[in-house]
N, C-alpha and C positions, 0 to 999 in steps of 0.2 A: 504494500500500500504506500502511497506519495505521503508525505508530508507536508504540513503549511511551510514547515521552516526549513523545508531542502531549497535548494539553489536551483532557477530555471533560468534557459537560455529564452529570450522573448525577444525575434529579430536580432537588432545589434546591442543589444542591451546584457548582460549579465546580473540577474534578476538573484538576490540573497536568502529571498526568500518566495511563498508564492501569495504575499496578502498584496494588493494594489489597493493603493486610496483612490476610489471612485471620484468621477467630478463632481465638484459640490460648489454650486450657486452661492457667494458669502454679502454679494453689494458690498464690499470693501474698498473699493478701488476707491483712487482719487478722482473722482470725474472717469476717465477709463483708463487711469494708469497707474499700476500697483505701486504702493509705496511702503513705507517702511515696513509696515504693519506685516502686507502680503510675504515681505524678506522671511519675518521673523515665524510666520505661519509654516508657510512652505521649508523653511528647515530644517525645521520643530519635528517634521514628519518624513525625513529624508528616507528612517529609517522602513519605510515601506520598499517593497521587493521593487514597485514601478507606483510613480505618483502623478495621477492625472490631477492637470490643471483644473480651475473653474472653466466651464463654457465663456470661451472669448471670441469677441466678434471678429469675422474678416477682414471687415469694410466697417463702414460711419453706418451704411445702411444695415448692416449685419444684425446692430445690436437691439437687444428685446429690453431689457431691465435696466433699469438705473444704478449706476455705476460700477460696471462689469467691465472686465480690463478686452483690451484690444491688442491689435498685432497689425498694426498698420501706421502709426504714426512714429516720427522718432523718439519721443517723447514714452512711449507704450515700452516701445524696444529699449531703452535704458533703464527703463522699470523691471523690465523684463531680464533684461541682462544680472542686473542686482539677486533677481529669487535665482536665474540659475546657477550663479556663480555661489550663491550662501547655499544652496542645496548640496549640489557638488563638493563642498570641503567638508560637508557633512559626509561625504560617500555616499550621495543619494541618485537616481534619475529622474531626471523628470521630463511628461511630455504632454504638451499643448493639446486641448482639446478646442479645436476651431469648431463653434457652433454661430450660422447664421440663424438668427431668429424667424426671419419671415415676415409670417403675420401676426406672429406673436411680440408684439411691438406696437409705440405711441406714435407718433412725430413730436412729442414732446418729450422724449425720451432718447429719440435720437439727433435732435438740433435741427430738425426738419424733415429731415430725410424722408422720404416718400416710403413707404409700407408696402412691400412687393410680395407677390406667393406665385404660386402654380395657377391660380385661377382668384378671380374676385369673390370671394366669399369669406366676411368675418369671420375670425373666430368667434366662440362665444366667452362668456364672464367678463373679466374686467382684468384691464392693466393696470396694475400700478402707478402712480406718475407722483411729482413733485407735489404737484396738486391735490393728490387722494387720489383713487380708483376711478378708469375712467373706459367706459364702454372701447373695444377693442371698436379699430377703422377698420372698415370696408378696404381691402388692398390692391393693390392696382396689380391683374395680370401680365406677368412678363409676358416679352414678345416674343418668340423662336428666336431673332435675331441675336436677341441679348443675355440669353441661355450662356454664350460661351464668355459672356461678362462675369457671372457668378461662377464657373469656372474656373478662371481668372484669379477671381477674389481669393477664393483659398490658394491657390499654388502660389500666390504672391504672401499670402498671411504666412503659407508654409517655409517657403523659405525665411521669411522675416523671423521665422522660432528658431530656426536652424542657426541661422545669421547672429541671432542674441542669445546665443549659448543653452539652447533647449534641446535635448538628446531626440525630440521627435514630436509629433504630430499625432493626436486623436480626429480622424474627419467624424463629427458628430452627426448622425443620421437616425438617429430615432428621438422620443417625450416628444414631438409635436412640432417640430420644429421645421425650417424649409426644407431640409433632403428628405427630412419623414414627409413633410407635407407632399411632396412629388409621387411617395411610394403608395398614399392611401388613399385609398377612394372616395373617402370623405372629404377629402378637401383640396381633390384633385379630379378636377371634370373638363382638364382637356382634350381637344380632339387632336392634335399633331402628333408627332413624335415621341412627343412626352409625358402623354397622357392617352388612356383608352385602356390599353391591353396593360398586365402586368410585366413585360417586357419592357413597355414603353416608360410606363412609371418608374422604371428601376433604372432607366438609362441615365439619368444628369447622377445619380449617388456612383454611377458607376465610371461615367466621366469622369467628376472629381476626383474618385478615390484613384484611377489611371494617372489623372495629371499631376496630381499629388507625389504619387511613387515616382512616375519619373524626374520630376523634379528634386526632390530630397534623399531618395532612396527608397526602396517598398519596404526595405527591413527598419525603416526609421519610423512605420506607417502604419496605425492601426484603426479600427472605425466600431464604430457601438451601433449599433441596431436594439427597436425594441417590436421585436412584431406582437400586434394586434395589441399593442400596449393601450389602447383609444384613448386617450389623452389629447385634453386641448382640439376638439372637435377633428385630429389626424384620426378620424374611424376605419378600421380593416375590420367588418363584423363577416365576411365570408372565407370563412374555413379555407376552400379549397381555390379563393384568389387569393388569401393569404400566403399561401403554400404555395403557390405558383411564382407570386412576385417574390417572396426572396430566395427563391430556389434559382431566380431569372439572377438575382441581386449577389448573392453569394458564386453564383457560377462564371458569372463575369468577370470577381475580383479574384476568384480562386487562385488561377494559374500567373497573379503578380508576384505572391510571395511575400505577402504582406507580413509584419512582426506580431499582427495578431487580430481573433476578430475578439469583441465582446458584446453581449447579449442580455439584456436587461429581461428578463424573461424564466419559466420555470424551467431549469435546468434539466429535466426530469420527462419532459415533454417529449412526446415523439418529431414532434417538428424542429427542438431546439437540437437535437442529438442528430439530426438528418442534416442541417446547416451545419453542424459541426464537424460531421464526415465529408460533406461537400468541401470545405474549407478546405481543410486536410491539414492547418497549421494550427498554432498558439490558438489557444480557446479561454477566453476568461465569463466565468458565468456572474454575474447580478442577480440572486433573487432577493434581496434585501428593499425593495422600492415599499412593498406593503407590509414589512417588518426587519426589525433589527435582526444584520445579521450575526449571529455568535460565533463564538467560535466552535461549538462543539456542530453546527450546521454547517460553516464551513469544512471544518474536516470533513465530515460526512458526504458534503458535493466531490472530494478529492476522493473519499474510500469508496463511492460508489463510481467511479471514475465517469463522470460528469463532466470534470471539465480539469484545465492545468493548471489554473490559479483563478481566485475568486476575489473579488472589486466590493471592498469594504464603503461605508461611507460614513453613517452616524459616528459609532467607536472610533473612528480615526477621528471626525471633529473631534470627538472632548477627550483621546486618546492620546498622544501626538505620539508616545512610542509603544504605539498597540502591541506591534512584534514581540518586544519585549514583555509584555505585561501576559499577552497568551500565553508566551513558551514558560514564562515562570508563576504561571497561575495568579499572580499580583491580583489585585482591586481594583476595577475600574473604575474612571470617573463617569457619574451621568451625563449625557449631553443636555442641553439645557435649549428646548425649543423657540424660549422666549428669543434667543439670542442669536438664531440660524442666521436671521439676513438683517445686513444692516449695522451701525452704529461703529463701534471703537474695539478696543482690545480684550473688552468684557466678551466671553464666548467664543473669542476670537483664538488670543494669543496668549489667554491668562490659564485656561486647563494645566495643572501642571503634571509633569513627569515624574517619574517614581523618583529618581534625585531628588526630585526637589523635597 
């Protein structure tokens, strides 16, 4: 049987153990560039086998939430530079999770920017904004032409992670967001190329994650999917389109040789263990979205050999050296919900580690 704390090769990385720190939304940023705070977080937790970033935007128009850091400005990139150069002397990895938001976005939120998706159709609930909660916009449908614009956006984010000292790139493609928005039928009702068929909806995640590898390297390069997660009006409620479109999505990116896929999803599923044979590489399972995950369920995703390493997220927030605290049974601390998004170093950067 595998072990949480054996050592995995994941792409070009040299993984020390197999817990990953999930991406986790914090609103920290400064406006959208991490600053001190973000150093002393991302450190705090080097000791993760592989530490995914928050969801950061590609572009100005990328971004969905209020102050979520980016990968486009130079301003982002020295901020950026900072966490990975303070993770690194920690002995840590760390890699960028590029997420375009879509329609899950204000124009107050993002300095104007216009709100683009696969097709014009609101999300439902409400965004966030400076203001309070404000009814999600109506989004303007991209045009075929401009498909190879968002393209674009990531291979350009990606090298920019590469460039400020980030060991690699997560392409974010699933919770609701514009590459999920492409893959589900809920919120994707075009007629072109990129929309209709399940084939056709998995073509732009499959672009990007193409231009991506070639760009950085496919072993620097890993992507998350959440099929039939229906989150944020991205609804997959048909079994066997579901099955089709990432059988279409996964088969596409197979033969890149990508550092890894992961799967926000039950590990245990027969669709999630058919994606993971198709794959044929790095496998990291998620089922922690609608509960914490422990560690005696982790092991168990590796003893029932489910997947190669499993993407923590609560416990590493109020954790920062989980690794350690599993393997020697130590006391965890609680995460504390009040404190998820938002505000200063309270929830942030204050959990302490067993030193202390």
């Amino acid at each position: 049987m595998t072990d949480l704390f054996e050592p995995l090769t994941i792409g070009a990385w040299q993984a020390p153990n197999r817990l990953v720190m999930a991406p986790l939304t914090r609103n920290r940023a400064e406006g959208t560039v991490p600053g001190d705070l973000a150093v002393e977080y991302y450190a705090q937790r080097a000791s993760a086998g592989l530490v995914i970033t928050e969801g950061s935007q590609p572009s100005a128009r990328g971004q969905g939430y209020l102050n979520t850091p980016g990968f486009h400005s130079p301003e982002q990139l020295a901020g950026w530079r900072r966490v990975a150069d303070a993770v690194h002397a920690a002995d840590g990895r760390i890699v960028a999770q590029l997420m375009h938001a879509g329609r899950i976005s204000h124009p107050d939120n993002t300095g104007g920017q216009e709100i683009v998706a696969p097709s014009p159709l609101a999300a439902p609930d409400e965004m966030f904004t400076a203001a309070g909660p404000k009814p999600y916009p109506v989004p303007r449908e991209l045009t075929t032409d401009e498909i190879p614009d968002v393209v674009e956006e990531f291979v350009t984010a990606a090298r920019n992670a590469v460039e400020a000292g980030l060991d690699g790139v997560e392409v974010h493609s699933a919770n609701g967001y514009l590459l999920h928005q492409f893959l589900a039928p809920g919120s994707n009702e075009r007629t072109d190329q990129y929309g209709g068929s399940p084939e056709n909806r998995a073509r732009l995640t499959i672009e990007v994650t193409k231009a991506v590898a070639e760009a950085i390297g496919a072993d620097r390069v890993g992507i998350r999917i959440s099929p039939a997660h229906n989150i944020q009006g991205a609804t997959e409620t048909d079994e066997a389109d579901t099955d089709a479109t990432y059988e279409a999505l996964v088969a596409g990116i197979a033969p890149l040789g990508l550092a890894y896929l992961s799967v926000l999803a039950d590990p245990s599923l027969d669709r999630t263990q058919r994606l993971r044979k198709e794959f044929g590489g790095v496998f990291i399972a998620n089922d922690g979205f609608g509960q914490v995950t422990t560690k005696e369920s982790a092991q168990a995703i590796l003893d029932d050999d489910l997947a190669d390493a499993v993407a923590v997220g609560r416990l590493f927030l109020a954790n920062p050296d989980l690794p350690r605290r599993w393997q020697t049974g130590a006391e965890l601390n609680e995460p504390n919900p009040d404190t998820f998004y938002g505000g200063g170093a309270e929830g942030y950067t204050d959990y302490p580690a067993l030193d202390a």
